[in-house]
FILUM-317057 format. One record per residue: residue in one letter; x, y, z of N, C-alpha, C, CB in turn. Coordinates in steps of 0.1 Angstrom, whole numbers, plus 5000, padded with zeros to 4 digits. Glycine has a CB too. Example, Ala and Ser with C-alpha at 12.3 -4.5 7.8 and 13.67 -1.06 7.14 Angstrom:
// residues 2
A513249435078512349555078513249675078511349555090/S512849785071513749895071512950005079514149945057/
***
This chain:
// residues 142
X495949455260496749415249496349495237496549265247/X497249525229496949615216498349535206497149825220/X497249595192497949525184497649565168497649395189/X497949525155496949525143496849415139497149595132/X496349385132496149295116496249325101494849245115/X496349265092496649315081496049175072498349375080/X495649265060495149145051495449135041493949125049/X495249035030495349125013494349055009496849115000/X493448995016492248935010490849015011492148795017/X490149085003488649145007487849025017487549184990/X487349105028486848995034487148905049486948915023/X488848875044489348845056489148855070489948875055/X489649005066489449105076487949085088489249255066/X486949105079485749065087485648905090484449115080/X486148845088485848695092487448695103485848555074/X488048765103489348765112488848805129490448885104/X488248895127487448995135486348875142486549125123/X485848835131484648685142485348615148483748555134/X486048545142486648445150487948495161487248335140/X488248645157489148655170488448655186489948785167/X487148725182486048785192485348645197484748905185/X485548545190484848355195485648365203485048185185/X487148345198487848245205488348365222489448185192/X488448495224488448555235487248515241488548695234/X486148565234484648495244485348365252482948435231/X485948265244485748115246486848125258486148005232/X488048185257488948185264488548225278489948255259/X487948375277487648425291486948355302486948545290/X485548285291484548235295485448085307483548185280/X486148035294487047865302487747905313488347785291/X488448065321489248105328488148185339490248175320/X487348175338486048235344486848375350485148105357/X486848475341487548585336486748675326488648545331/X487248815325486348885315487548965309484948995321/X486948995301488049065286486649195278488748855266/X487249255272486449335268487649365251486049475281/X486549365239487649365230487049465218487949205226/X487749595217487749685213488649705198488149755224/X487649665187488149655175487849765164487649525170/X488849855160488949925149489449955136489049975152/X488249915129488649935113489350075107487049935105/X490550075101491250225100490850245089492650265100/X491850145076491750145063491350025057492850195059/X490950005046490749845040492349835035489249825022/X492449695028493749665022493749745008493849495021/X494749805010495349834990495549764985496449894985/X494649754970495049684959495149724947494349594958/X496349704938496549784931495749714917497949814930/X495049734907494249714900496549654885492649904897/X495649484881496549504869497249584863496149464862/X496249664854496349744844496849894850495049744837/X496949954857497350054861498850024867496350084870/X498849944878500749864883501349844870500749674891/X501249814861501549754850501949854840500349664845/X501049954842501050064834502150174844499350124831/X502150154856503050284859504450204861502450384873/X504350084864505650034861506650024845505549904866/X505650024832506150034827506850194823505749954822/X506350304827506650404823507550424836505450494820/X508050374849509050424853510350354854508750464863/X510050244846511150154836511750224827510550034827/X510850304818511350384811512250464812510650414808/X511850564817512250654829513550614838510950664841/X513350554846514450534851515250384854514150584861/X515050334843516150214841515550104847517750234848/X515349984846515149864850515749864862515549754841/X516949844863517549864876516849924888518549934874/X516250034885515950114893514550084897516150234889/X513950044894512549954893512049844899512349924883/X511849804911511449724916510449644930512249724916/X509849534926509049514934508849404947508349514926/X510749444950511049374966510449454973512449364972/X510049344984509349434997507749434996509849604996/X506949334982505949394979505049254980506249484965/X503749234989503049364988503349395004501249364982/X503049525008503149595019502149595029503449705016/X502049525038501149535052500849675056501849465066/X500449795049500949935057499449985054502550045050/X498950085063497550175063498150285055496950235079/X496650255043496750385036496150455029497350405030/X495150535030494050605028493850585011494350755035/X494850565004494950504992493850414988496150434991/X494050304994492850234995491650234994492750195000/X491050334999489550384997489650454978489150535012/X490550484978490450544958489950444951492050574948/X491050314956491250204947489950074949492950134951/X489550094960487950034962486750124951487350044981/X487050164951486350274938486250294930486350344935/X487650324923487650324909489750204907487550574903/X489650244894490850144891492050234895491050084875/X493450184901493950244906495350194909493350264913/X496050224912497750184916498750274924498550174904/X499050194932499850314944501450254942499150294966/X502450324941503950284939504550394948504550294923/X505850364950506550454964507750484948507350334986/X508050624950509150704945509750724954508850824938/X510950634957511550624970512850714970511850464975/X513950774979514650784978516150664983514250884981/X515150544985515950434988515750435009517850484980/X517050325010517250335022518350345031516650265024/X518350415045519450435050519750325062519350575055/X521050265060521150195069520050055071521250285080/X519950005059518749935060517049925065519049875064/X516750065066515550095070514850205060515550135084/X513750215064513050345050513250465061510950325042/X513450595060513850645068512450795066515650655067/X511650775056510350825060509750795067509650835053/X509050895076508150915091508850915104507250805094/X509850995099510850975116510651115119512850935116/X511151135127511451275131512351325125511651295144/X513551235120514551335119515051295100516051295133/X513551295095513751285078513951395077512651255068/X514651405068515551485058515151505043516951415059/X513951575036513751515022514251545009512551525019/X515151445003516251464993515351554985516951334986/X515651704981514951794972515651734959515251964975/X516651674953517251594943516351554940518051514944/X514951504943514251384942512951484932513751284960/X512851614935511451644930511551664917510651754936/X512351674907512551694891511951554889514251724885/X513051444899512751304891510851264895514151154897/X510851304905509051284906507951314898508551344915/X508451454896507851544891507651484868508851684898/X508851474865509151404855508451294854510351384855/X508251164863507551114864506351094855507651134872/X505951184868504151184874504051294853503551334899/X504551394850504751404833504551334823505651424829/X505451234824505151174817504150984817506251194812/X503850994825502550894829501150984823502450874850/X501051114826500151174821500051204806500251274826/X501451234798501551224784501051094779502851244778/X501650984788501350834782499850844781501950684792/X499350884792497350834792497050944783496150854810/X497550994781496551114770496751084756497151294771/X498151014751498750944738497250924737500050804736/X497350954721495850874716495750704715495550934698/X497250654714497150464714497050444732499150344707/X496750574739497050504755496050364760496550654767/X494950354754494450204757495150114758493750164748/X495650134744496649994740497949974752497650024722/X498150094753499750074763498850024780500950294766/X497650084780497750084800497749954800496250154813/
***
């Protein structure tokens, strides 16, 4: 049997991990049966720090219209190396999406296609998030 887990709690995770490994012990043991259970930590959970989410949402409000700005779908069960930044220092991960096709996100397929339309507005972006933190009031805004 294979499978994952996902958390958004620090901590969880390892107390998820005990009691999954009890209750197989308990099971196999009651079926007088053996199991062997092979558990691997990839990534911790991403968490995006207040002040930073806060801060890059309001600058791509700006940017690109309320409308366009949103946080359905959120938070996301997904592995992401992100996470080790943001256990570290303060931090915030957001998807510059190009939307979705047919109701699915259609990054990591084989057969993505990546809208080049998209790298002005990224790129613009990620500009002006950097002007904002450099503004001498940037305290006040993050």
């Amino acid at each position: 049997m294979g499978g994952t887990f996902r958390s958004l709690e620090l901590g969880l995770t390892d107390d998820f991990i005990a009691r999954f490994e009890a209750t197989v012990k308990e099971t196999v043991e009651k079926h007088n049966c053996t199991a062997e259970v092979k558990l691997t930590k990839l990534y911790p959970v991403l968490i995006n720090t207040p002040t930073e989410a806060d801060h890059l949402r309001r600058i791509a409000k700006r940017l690109l219209g309320d409308e366009n700005v949103s946080s359905e779908g959120v938070p996301v069960y997904a592995s992401e190396d992100f996470a080790y930044f943001t256990q570290e220092r303060p931090g915030a991960f957001i998807f510059l999406s190009s939307g979705f096709e047919d109701g699915k996100m259609v990054i990591h397929q084989s057969d993505y296609n990546f809208n080049d339309e998209l790298i002005p507005i990224g790129s613009r972006f990620w500009y002006e998030v950097m002007l904002d933190r450099l503004a001498p009031s940037s305290v006040d805004k993050a």
